[in-house]
The first five atom37 places (N, CA, C, CB, O) and aatype in JSON, in Angstrom:
{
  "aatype": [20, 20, 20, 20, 20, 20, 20, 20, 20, 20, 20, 20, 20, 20, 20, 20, 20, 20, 20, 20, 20, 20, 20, 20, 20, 20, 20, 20, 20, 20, 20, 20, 20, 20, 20, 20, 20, 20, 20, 20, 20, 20, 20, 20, 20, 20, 20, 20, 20, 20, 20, 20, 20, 20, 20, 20, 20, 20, 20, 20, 20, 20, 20, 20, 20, 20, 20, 20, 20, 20, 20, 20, 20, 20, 20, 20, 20, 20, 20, 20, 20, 20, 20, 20, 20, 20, 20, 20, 20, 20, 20, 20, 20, 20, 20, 20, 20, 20, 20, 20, 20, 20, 20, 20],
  "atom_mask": [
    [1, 1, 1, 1, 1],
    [1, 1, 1, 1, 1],
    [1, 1, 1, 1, 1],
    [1, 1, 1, 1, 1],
    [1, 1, 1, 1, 1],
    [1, 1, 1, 1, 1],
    [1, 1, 1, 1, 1],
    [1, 1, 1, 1, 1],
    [1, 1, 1, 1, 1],
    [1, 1, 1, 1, 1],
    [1, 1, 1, 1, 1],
    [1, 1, 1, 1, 1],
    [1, 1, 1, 1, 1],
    [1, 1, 1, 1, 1],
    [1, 1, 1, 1, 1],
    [1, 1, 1, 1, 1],
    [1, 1, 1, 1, 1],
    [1, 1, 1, 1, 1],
    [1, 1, 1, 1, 1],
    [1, 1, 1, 1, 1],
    [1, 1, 1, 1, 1],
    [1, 1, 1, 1, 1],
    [1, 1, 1, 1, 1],
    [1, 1, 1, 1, 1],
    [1, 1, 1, 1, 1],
    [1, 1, 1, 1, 1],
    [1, 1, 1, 1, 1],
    [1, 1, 1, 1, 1],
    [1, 1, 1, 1, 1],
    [1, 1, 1, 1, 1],
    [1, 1, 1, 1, 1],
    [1, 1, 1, 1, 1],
    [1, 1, 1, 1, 1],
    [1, 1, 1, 1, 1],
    [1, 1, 1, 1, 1],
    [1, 1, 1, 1, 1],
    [1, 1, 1, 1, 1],
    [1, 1, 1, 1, 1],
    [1, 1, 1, 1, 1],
    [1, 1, 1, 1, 1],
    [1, 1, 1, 1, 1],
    [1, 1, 1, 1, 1],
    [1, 1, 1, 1, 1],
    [1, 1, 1, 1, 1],
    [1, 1, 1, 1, 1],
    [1, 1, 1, 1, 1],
    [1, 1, 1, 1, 1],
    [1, 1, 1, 1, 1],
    [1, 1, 1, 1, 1],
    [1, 1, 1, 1, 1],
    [1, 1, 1, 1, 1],
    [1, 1, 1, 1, 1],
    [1, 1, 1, 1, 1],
    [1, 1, 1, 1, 1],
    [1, 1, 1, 1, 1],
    [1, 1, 1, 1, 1],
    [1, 1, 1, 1, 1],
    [1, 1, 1, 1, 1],
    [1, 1, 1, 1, 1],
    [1, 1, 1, 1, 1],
    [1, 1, 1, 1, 1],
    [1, 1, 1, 1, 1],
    [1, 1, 1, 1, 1],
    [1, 1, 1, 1, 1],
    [1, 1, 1, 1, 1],
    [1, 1, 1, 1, 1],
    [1, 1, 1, 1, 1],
    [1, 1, 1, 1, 1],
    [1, 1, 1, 1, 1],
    [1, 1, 1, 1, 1],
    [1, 1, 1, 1, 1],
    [1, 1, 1, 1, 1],
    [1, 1, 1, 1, 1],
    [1, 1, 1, 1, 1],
    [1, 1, 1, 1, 1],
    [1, 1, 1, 1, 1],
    [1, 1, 1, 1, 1],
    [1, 1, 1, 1, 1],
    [1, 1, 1, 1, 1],
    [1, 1, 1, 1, 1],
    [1, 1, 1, 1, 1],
    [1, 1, 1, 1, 1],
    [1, 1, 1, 1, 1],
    [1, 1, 1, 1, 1],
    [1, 1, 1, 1, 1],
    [1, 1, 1, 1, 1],
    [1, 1, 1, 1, 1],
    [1, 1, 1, 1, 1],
    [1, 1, 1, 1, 1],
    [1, 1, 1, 1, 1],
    [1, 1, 1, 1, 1],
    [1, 1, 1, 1, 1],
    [1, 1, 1, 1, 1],
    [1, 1, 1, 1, 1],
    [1, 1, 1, 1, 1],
    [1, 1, 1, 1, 1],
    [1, 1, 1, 1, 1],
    [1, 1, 1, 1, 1],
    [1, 1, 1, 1, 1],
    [1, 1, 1, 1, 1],
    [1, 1, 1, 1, 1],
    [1, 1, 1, 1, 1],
    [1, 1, 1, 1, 1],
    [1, 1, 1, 1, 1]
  ],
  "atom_positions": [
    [[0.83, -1.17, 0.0], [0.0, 0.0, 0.0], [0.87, 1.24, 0.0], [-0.94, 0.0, 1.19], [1.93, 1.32, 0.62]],
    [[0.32, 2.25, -0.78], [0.93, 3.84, -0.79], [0.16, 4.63, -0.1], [1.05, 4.55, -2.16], [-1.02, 4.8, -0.41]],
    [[0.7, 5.17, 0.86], [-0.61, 6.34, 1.41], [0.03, 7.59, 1.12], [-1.11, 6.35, 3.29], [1.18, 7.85, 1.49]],
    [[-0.94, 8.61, 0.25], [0.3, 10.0, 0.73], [-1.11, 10.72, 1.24], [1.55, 11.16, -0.93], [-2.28, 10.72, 0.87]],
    [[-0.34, 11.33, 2.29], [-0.85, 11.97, 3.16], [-0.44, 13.33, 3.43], [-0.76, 11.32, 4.06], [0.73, 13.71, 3.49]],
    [[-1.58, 14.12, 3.6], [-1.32, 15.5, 4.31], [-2.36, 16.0, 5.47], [-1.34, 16.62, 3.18], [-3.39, 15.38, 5.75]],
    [[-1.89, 17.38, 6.2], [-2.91, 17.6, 7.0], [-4.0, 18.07, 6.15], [-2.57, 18.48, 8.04], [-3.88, 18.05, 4.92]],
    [[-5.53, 18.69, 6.97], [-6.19, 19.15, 6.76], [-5.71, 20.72, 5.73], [-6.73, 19.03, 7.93], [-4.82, 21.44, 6.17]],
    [[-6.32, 21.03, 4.53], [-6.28, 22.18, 4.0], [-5.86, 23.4, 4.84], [-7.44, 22.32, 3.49], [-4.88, 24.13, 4.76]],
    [[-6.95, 23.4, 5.72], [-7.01, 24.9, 6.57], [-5.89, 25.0, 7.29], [-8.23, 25.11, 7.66], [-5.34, 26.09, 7.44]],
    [[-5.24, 23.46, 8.02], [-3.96, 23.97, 8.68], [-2.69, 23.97, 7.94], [-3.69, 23.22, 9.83], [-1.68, 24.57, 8.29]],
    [[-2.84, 23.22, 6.83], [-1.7, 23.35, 6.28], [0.05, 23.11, 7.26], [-2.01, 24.78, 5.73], [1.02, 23.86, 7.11]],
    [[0.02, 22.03, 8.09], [0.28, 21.28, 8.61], [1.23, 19.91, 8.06], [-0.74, 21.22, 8.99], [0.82, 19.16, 7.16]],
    [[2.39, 19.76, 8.67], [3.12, 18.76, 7.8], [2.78, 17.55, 8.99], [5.02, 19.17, 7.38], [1.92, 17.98, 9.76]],
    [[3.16, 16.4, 9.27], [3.28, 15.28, 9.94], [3.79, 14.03, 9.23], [2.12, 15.07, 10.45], [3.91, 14.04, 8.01]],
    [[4.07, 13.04, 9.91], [5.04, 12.09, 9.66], [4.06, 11.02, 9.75], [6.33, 12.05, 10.6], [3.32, 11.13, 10.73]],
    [[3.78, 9.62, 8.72], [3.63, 8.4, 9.48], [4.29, 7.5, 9.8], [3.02, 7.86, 9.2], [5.14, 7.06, 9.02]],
    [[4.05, 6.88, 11.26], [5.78, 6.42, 11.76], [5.42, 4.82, 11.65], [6.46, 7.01, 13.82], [6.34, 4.0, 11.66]],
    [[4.24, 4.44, 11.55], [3.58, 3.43, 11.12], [2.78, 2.88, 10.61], [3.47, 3.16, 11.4], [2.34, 2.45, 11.68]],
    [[2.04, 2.39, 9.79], [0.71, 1.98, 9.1], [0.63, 0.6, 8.82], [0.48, 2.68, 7.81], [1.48, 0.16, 8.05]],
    [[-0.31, -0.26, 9.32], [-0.6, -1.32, 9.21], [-2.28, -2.16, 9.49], [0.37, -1.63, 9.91], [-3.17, -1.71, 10.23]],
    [[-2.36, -3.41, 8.69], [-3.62, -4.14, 8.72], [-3.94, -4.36, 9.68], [-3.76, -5.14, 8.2], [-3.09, -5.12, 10.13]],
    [[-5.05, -4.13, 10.76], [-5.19, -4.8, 11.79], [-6.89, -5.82, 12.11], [-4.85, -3.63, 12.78], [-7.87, -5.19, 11.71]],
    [[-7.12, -6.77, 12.55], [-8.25, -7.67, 12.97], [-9.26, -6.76, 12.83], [-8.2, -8.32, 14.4], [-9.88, -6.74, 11.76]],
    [[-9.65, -5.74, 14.03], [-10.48, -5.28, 14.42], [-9.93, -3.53, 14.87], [-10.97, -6.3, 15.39], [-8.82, -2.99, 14.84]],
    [[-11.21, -3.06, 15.24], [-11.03, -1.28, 15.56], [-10.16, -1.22, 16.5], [-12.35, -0.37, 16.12], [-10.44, -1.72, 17.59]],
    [[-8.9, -0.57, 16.28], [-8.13, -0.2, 17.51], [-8.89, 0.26, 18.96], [-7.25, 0.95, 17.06], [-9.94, 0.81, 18.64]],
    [[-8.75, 0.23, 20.23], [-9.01, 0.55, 21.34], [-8.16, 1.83, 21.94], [-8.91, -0.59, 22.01], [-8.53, 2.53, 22.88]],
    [[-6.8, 2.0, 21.09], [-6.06, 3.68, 21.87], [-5.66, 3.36, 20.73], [-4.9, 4.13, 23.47], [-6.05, 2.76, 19.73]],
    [[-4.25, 4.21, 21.34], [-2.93, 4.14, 21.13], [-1.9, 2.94, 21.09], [-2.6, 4.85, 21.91], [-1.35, 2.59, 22.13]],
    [[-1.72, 2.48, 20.18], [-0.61, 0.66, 20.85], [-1.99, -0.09, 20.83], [0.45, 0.56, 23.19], [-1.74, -0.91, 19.95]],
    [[-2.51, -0.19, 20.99], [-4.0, -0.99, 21.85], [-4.45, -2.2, 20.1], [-6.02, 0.96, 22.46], [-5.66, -2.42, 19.97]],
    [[-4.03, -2.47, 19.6], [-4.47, -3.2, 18.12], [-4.66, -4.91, 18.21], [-3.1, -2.87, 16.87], [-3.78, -5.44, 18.88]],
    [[-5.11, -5.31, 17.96], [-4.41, -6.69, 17.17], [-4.41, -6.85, 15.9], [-4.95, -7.9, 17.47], [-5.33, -6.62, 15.12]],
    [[-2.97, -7.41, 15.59], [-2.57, -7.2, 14.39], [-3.17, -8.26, 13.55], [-1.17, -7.12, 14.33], [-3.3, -9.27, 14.25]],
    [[-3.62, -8.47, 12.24], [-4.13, -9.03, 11.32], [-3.25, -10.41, 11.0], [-4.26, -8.02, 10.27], [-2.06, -10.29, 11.31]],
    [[-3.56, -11.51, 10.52], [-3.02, -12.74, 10.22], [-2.13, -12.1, 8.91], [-4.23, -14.04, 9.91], [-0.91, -12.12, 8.73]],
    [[-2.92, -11.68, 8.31], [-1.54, -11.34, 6.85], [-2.17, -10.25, 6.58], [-1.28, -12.49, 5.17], [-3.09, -9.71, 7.2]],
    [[-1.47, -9.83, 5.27], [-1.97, -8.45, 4.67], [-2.77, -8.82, 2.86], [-0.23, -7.21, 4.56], [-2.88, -8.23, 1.78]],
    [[-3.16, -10.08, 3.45], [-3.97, -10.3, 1.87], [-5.31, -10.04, 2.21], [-3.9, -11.97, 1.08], [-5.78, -10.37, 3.3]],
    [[-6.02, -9.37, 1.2], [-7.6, -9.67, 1.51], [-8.16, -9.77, 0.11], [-8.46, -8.41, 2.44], [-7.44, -9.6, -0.87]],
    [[-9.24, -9.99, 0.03], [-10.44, -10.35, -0.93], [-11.81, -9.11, -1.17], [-11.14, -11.82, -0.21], [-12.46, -8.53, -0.3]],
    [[-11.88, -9.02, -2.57], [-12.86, -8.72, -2.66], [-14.49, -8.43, -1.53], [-12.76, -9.44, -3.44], [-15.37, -9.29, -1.55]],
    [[-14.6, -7.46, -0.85], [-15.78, -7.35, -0.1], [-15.06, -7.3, 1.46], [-16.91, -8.7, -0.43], [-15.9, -7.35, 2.37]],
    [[-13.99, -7.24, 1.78], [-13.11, -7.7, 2.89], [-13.28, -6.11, 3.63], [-11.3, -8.34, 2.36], [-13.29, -5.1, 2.93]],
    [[-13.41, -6.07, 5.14], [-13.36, -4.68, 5.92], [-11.51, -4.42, 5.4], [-13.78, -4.88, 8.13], [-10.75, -5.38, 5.29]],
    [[-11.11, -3.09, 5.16], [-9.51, -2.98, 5.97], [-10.13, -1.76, 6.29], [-7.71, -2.99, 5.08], [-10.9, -0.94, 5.78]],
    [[-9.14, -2.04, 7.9], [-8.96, -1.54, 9.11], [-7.51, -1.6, 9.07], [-9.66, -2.25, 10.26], [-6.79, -2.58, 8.92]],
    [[-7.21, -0.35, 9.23], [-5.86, 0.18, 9.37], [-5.57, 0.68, 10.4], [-5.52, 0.99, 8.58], [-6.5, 1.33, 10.89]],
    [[-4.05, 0.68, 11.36], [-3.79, 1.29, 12.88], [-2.87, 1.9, 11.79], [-3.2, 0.33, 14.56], [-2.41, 1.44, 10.75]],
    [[-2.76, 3.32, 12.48], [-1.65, 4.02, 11.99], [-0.72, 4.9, 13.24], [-2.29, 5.01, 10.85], [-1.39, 5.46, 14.1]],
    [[0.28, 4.97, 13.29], [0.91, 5.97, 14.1], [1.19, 7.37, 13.68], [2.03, 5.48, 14.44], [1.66, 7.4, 12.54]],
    [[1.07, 8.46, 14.18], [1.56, 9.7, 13.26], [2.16, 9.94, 14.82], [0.26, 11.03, 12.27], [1.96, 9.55, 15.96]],
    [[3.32, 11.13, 13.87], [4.12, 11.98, 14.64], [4.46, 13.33, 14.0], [5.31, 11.27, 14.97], [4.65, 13.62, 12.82]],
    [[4.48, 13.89, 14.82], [4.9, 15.93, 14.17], [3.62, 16.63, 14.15], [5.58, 16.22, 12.1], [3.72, 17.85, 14.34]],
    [[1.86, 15.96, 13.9], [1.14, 16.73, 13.62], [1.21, 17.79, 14.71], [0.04, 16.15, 13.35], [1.77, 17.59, 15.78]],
    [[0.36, 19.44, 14.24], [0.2, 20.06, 15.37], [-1.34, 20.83, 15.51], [1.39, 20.99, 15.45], [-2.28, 20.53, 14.77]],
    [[-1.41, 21.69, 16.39], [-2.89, 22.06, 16.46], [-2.43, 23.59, 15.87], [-3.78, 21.93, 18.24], [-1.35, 24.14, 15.65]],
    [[-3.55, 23.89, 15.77], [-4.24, 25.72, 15.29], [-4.79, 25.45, 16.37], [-5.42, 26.32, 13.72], [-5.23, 24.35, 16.71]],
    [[-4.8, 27.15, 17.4], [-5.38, 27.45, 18.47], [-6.59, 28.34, 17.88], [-4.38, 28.09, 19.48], [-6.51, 29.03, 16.87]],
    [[-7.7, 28.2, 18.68], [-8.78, 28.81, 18.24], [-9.36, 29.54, 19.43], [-9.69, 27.87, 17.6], [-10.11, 28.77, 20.04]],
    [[-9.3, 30.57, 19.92], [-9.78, 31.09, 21.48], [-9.4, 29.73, 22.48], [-11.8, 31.5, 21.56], [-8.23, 29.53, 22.82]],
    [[-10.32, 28.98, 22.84], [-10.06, 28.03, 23.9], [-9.54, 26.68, 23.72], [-11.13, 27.88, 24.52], [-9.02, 25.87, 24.48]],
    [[-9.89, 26.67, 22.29], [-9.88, 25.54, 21.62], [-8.48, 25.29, 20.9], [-11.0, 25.58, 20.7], [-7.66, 26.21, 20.82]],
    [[-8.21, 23.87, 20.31], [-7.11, 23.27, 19.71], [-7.62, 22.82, 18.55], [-6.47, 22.25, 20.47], [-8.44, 21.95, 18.86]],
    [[-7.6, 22.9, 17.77], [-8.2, 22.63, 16.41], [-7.0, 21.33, 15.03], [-8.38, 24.62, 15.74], [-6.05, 21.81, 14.42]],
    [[-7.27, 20.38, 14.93], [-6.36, 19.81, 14.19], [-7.25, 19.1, 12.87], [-5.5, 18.78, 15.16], [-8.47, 19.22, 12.79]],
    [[-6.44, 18.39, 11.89], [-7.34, 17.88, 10.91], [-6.49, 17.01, 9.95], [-8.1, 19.05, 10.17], [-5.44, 17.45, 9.48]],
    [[-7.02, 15.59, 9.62], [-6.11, 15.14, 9.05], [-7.49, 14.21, 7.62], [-4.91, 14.17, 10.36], [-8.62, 13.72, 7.66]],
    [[-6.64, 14.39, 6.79], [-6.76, 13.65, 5.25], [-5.89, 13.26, 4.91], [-7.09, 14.24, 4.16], [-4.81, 13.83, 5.02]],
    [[-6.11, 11.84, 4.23], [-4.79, 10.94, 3.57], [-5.9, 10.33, 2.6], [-3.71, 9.59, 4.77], [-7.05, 9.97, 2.89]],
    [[-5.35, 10.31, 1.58], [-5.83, 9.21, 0.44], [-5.22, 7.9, 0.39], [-5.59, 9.71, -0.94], [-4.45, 7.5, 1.26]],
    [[-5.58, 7.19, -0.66], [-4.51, 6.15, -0.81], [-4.9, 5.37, -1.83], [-4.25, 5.32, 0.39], [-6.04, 5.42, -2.29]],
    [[-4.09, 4.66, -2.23], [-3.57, 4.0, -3.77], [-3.1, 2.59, -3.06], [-1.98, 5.03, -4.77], [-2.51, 2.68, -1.99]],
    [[-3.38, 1.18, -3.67], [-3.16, -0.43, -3.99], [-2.3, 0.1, -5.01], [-4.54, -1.59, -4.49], [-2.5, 1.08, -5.73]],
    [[-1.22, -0.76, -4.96], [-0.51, -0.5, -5.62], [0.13, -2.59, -6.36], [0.46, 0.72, -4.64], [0.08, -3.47, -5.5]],
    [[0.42, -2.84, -7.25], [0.96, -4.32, -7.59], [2.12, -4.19, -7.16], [0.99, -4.88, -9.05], [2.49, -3.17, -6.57]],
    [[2.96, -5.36, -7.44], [4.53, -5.11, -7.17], [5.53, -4.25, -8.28], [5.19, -6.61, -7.05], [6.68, -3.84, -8.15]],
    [[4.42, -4.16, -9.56], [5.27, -3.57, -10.54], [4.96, -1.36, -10.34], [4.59, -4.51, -12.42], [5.39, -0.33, -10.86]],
    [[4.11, -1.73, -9.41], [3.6, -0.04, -9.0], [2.33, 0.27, -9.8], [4.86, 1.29, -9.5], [1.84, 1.4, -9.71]],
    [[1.75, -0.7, -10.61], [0.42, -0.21, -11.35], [-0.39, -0.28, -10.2], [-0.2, -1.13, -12.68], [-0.31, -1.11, -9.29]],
    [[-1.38, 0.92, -10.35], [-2.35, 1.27, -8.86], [-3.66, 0.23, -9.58], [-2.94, 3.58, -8.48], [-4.38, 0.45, -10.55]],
    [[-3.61, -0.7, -8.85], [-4.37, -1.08, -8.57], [-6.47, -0.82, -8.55], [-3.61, -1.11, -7.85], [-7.38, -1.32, -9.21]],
    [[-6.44, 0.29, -7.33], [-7.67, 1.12, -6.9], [-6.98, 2.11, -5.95], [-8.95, 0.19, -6.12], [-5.82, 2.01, -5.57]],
    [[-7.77, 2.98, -5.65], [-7.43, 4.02, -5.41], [-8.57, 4.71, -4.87], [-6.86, 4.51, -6.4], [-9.64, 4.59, -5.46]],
    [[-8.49, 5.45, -3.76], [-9.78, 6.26, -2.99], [-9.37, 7.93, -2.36], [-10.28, 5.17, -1.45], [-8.67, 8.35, -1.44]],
    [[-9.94, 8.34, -3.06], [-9.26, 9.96, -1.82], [-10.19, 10.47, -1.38], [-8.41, 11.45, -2.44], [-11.27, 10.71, -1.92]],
    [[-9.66, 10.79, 0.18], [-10.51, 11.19, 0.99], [-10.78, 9.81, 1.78], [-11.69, 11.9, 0.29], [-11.88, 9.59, 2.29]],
    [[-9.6, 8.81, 1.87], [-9.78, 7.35, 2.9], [-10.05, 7.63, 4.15], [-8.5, 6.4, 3.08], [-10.94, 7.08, 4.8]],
    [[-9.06, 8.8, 4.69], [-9.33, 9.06, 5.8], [-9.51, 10.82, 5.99], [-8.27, 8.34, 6.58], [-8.65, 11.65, 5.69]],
    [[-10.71, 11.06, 6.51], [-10.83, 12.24, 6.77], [-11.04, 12.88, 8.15], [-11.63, 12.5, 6.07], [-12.26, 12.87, 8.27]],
    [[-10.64, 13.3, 8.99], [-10.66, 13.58, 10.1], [-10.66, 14.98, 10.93], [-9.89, 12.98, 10.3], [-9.48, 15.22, 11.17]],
    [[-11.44, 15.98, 11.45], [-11.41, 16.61, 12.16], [-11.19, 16.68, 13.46], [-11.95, 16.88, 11.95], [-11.86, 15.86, 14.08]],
    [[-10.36, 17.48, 14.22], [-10.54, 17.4, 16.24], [-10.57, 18.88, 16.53], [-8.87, 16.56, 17.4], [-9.69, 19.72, 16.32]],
    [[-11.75, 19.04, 17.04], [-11.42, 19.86, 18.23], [-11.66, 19.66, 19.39], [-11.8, 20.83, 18.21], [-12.72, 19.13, 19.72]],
    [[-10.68, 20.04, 20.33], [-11.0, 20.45, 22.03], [-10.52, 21.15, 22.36], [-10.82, 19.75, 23.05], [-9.94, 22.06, 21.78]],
    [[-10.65, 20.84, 23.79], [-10.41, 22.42, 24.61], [-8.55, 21.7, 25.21], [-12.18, 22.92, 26.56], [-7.74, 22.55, 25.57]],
    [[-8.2, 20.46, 25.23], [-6.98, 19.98, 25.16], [-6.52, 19.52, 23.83], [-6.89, 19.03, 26.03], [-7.3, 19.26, 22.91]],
    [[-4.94, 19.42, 23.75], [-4.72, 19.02, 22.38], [-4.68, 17.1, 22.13], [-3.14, 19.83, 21.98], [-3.72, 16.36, 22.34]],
    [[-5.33, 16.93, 21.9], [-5.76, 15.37, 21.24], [-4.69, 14.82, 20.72], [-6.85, 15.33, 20.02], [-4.1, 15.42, 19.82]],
    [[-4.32, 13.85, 21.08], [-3.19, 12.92, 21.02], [-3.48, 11.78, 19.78], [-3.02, 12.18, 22.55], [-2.66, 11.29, 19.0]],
    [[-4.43, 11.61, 19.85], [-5.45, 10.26, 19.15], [-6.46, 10.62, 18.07], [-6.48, 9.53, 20.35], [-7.48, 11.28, 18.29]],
    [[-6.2, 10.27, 17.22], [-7.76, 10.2, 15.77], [-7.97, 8.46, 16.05], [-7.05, 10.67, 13.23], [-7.18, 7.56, 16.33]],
    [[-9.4, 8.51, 15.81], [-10.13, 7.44, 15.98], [-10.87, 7.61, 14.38], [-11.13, 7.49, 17.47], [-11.7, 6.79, 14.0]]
  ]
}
């Protein structure tokens, strides 16, 4: 898999992914996963992905912490022909009144 990723538009925001991988079922935190038997699936198959990021940051908004993350992503073969392809895989907004450690 290829993911390229950026933050949200409005923050214009760089970040790192320090990990990305298949996992069983919905993560529970941070670390908290079980990891998937392999990385093959089939036609009609859930993927559920755990990912780690590092570097993102917030926009302060009066009280608030404001962050936002979008990543697309591309199947890719072994020769690099994409496969399928979706953008907008993951789209994500946070705000609070602390800065959020975690996208769910």
């Amino acid at each position: 898999m290829h993911f390229l990723c950026s933050s949200h538009q409005r923050y214009k925001l760089e970040f790192n992914l320090i990990d990305v991988l298949p996992v069983a079922k919905n993560p529970e935190g941070y670390g908290i996963y079980k990891p998937r038997a392999n990385h093959n699936f089939k036609s009609g198959d859930d993927m559920i992905l755990y990912m780690e990021l590092a570097g993102f940051k917030y926009v302060r908004d009066g009280k608030f912490f404001e962050a936002g993350l979008k990543a697309d992503m591309q199947i890719k073969d072994t020769s690099a022909k994409v496969l399928g392809a979706r953008e907008g895989f993951i789209t994500q907004n946070m705000r609070s009144r602390v800065p959020v450690r975690e996208f769910f």
